[in-house]
N, C-alpha and C positions, 0 to 999 in steps of 0.2 A: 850785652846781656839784656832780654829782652822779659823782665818779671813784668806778670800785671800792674800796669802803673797806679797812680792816684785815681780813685773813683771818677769815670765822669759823670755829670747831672743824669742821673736818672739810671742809672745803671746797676747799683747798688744802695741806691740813696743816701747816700755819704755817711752812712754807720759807721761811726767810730769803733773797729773791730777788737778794739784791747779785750771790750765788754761781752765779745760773741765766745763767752764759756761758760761755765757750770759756776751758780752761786756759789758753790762749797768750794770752791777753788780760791775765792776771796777770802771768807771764811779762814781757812785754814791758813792762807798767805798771811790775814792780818793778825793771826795767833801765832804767827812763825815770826813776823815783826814786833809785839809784844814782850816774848819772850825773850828775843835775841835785846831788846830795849832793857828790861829789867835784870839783863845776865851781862850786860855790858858785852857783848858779843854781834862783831859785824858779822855782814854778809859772806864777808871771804873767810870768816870762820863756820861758816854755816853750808856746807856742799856735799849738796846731793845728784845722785847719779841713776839716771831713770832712761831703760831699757823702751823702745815702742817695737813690736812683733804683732803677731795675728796667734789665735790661740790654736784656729782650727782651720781647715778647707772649709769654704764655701760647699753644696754639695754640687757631685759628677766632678769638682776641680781639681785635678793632678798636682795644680805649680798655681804660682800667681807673680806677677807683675806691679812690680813697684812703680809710682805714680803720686804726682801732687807734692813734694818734695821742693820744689821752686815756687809756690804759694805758702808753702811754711815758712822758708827761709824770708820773704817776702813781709810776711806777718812779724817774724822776730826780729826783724830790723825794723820797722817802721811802726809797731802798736807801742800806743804814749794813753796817760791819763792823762784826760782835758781838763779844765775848770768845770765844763759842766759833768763830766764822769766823776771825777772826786765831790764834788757837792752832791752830785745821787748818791753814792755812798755813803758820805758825812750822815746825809739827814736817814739814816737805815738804824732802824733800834737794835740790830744784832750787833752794830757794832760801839756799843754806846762805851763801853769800856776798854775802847782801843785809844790810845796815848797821842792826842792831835798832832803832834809829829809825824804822824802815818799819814796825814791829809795836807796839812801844811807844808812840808820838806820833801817825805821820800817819793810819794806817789810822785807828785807836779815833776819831780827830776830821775824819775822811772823809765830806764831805757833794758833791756834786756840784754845781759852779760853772760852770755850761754856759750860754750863749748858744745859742738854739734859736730858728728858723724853720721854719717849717710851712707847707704847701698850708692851707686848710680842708679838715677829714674830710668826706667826700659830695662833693666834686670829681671830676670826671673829668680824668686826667692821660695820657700815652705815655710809650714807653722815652726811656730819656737824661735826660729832665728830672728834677733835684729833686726830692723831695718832703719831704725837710727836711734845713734845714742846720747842723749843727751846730760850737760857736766856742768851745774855751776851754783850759785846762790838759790836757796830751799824755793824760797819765794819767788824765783826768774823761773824754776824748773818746773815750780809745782802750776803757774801759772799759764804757762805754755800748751799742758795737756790737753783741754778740751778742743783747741782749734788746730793741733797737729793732729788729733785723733781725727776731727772732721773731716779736712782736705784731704788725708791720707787714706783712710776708710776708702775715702768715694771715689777718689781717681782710680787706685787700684782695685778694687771691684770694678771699673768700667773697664781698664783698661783690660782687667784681666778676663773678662767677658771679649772683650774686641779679638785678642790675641787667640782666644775658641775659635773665632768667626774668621778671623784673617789665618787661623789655620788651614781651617776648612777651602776655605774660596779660593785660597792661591795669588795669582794673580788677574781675577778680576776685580774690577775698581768697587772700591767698597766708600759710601758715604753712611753719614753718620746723620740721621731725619729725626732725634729726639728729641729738641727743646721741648715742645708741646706736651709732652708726657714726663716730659723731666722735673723732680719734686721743686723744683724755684727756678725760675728764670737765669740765675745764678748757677745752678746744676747743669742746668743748659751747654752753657759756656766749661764746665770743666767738664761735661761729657765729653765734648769735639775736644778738651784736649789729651784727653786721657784716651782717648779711642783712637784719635791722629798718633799719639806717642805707638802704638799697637799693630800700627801700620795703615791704619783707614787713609783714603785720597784726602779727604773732603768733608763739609758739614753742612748743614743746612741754617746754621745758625751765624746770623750777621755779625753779631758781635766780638764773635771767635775768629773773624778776619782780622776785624778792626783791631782788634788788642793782641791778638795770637798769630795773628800771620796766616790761618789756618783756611784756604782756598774754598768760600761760600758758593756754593748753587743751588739751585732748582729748575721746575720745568713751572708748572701751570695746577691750577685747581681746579678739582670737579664744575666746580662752582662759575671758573673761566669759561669754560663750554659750555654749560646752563644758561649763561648771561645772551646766548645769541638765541637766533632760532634754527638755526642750523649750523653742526657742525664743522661743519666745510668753515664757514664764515670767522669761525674762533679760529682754527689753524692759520686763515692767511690773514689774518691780522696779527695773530702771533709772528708769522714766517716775515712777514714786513717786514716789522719792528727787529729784530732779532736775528735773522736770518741763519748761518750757519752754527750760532749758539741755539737752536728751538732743538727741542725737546717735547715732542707732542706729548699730553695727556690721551689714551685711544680706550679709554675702558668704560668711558661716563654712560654708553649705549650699547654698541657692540665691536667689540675689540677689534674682529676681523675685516668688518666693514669701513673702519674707521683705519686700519692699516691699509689698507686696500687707495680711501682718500691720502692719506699722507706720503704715498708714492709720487704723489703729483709734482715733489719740491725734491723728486730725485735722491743724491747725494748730498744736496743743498742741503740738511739739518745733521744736527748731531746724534739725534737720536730720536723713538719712541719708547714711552713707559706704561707699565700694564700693572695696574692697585687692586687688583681685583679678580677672584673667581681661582681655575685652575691654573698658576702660573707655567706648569709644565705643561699641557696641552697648549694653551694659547699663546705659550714662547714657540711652539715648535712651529705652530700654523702662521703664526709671523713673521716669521724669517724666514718661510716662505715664502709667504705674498711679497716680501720686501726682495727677496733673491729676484723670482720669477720678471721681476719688474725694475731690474737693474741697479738696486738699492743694496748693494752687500754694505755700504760703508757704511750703513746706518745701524747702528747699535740699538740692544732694545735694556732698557734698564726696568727692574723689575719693585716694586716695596710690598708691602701688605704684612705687618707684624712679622715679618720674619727673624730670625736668630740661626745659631750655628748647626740646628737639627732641621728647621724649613729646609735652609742651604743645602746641606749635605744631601737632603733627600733630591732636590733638583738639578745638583749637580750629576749626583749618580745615575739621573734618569737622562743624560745627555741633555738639557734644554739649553738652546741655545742665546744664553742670558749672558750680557757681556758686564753688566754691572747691579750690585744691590744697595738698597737704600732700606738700612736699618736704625729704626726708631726706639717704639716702646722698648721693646727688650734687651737694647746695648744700654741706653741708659737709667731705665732705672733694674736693671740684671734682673730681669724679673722672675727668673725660676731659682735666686735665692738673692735677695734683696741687702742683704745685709753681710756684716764680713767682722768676725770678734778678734779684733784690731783691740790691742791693751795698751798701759803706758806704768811700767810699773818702778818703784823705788828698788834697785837691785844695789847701790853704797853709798852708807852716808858717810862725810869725814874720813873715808878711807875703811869704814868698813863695812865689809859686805852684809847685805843682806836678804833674806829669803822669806818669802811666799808660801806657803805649806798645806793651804786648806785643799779639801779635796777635787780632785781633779784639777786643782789649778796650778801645780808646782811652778814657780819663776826659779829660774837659773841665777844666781846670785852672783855678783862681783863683775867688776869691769871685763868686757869680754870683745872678743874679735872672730869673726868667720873667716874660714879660711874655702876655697874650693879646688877642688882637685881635678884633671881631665884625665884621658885616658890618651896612650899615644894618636889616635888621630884627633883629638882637639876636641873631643865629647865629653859631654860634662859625665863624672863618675860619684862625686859625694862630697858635699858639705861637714866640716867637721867647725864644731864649735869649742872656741876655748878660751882660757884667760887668759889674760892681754899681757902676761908676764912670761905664756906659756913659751915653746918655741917655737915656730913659723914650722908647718910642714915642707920637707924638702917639694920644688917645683910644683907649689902652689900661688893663688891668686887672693891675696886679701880682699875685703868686699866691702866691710865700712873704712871708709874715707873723709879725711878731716874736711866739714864745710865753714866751721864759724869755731872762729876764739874770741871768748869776753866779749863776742858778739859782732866781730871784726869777720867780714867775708875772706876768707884764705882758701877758697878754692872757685874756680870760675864756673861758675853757671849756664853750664850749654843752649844754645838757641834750639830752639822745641826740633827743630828740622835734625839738629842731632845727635837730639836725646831719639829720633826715629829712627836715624841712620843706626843708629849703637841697639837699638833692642832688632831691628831687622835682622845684625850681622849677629847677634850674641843668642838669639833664639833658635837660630840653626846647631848650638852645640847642645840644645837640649834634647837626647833622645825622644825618637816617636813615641817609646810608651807612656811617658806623660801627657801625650798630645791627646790622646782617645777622648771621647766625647763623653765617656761613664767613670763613673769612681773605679780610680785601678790602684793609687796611692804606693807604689814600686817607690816611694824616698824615704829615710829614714834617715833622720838627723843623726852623725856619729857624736858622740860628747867625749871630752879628749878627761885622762885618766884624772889630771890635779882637778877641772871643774866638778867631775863624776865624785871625787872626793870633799871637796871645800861644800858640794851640796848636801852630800849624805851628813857632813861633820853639822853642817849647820841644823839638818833637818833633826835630826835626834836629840842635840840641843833645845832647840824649840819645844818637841813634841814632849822631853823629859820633865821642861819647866812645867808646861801645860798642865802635864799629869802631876806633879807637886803640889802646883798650886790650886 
């Protein structure tokens, strides 16, 4: 099992992560230990039971891809309050009438005691459903929310931008050239892996080798070729150094003239790359010069802001581009950046509870996805239900137990096959989800006892509401 390990120097600068959530999370936590204090009531009598889902599609997205799942799990095992995280706290005037107890005992012996269900990462999932559940002490559950909502949000938003793009492309090689546009150095790093999980070769980001396994390249900077006074002279100092891994930069001047010299090194490199101007005219005229001059094995790899609609459009136009290197817009998804990813209380102590305001109905009570295929192995309909429900006959359950009282009880796949498993598992999802525009053909079925246990609750509520 390969989770991001212990910070190294300078990587994250050893942030103690307990801390990376929403002050109202403590707040609440330390009024939930209060009261459980002055009611003579532990934590095992205290349990709450909290749904995380996404509320809506991103927009033009059919489906999305679950991701960042082994950075949560990661987090719930290993975030502790330190001495000096409980002393920042202590000295905080909000919490002036919390029972030193809370600072002295529980915090410093603070491990997270969570019951956790999970999708598999590389799933394709919709709005409303699941995609993990989490079961246990008020204060472990309510604590947990800000940093599963973060890792979770952004993987799958990347991943599931990657998965538009690794539709589109096929089987050309797809790298992954965001760090530099990616909102923290830190995003960097889960782009390449949430993009990798999606099917991408490769990244551009060092770090994402080093800790992820996730196979780093590049070629050369504009700036490499500026450094000389001629062209010619950056290539074969690059071709020295490097030889059959060079990757020419050919667009710093003129594209074609510049393919033209990098025929010189034959078959000897692996490729040329073009950042610049018309990609489809100047792939076409370079795979030209590079045929005519006995260079078929040379590949020409293409970047310049592209996304899964550049792609599509140069694919359709035949250009003969054997690889893309996409940055700004896989990672930070830039034609809709954000993804309403929720974390909501659906039973406390065994009983259910519901959400009501408008437009935001939560499905109440401990629940379970079920998915159904059709006789050739294609996905046909997600039906949701509670966990007491019955199993639909020759269905596939979805969340899976990852963690008890905090205890790993399911094994954590190496990224290489959380890839292989969304590869094979993305083929059973119909092409009309795949399309590049809002087509939205899924509709969550809700099974009769939730459709009921919702309505009973909803009228409840809304009956009190209007009394009171």
């Amino acid at each position: 099992m390969k989770i991001m390990g212990e910070p190294k120097s300078g990587f994250i600068n050893d942030i103690n992560l307990v801390l990376a959530t929403d002050f109202y999370q403590l707040t609440m936590g330390a009024a939930y230990y209060q009261d459980n204090l002055e009611n003579s009531r532990k934590d095992e009598n205290d349990i709450a039971v909290f749904d995380l889902f996404i509320r809506k599609y991103p927009k033009n997205r059919n489906y999305l891809i679950f991701a960042g799942l082994e950075q949560a799990i990661y987090y719930l095992q290993n975030a502790r309050f330190t001495e000096k995280t409980i002393n920042f706290l202590r000295q905080k005037e909000v919490f002036k009438n919390i029972d030193s107890s809370f600072f002295d005992n529980y915090l410093p012996n603070f491990k997270f005691k969570l019951d956790v269900w999970a999708m598999k990462e590389g799933n394709f999932f919709f709005p409303l459903e699941p995609i993990m559940r989490v079961q246990g002490p008020m204060f472990h559950a309510q604590l947990a929310e800000t940093y599963l909502l973060n890792t979770i949000n952004y993987q799958t938003i990347v991943a599931s931008k990657a998965s538009r793009i690794k539709n589109i492309a096929s089987d050309k090689v797809l790298l992954e050239f965001g760090t530099r546009r990616s909102h923290s150095p830190l995003a960097g790093v889960y782009a390449a892996r949430a993009s990798y999980i999606a099917g991408f070769n490769g990244t551009s980001n060092v770090v994402a080798d080093l800790e992820l396994g996730i196979n780093s390249s590049g070629t050369m900077a504009h700036s490499f070729v500026q450094r000389f006074d001629d062209e010619k002279e950056s290539f074969d100092l690059y071709y020295k150094i490097y030889g059959k891994n060079s990757i020419l930069l050919i667009d710093t001047y003129d594209t074609e003239k510049a393919a033209k010299i990098a025929c010189k090194y034959e078959n000897n490199i692996k490729g040329v790359r073009i950042d610049s101007g018309d990609l489809i005219e100047h792939a076409k005229k370079v795979r030209k010069i590079l045929d005519d001059n006995g260079c078929k094995e040379v590949m020409i790899v293409a970047s310049s802001d592209l996304n899964e609609y550049k792609i599509k459009h140069i694919i359709d136009n035949n250009a003969p581009i054997d690889a893309f290197g996409v940055g700004t817009e896989l990672a930070t998804s830039r034609d809709d950046p954000t993804i309403a990813g929720v974390y909501k209380l659906i039973e406390y102590n065994g009983r259910p509870k519901i959400k009501i305001s408008e437009e935001k109905l939560t499905y109440p009570g401990k629940k379970q996805i079920y998915r159904i295929y059709n006789e050739r192995g294609i996905f046909k309909e997600d039906i949701l239900m509670l966990d007491d429900d019955k199993a639909p006959p020759n269905s596939e359950v979805l969340l899976i137990p990852i963690m008890e009282k905090g205890i790993l009880i399911s094994k954590i796949p190496q990224l290489m096959e959380i890839q292989q498993y969304y590869l094979k598992n993305i083929k059973k999802l119909p092409g009309e989800y795949k399309t590049l525009d809002e087509n939205h053909v899924f509709k969550l079925k809700i099974s009769k006892k939730l459709r009921e246990l919702t309505n009973s609750l909803s009228s409840k509520y809304s009956k009190s509401h209007l009394e009171n």
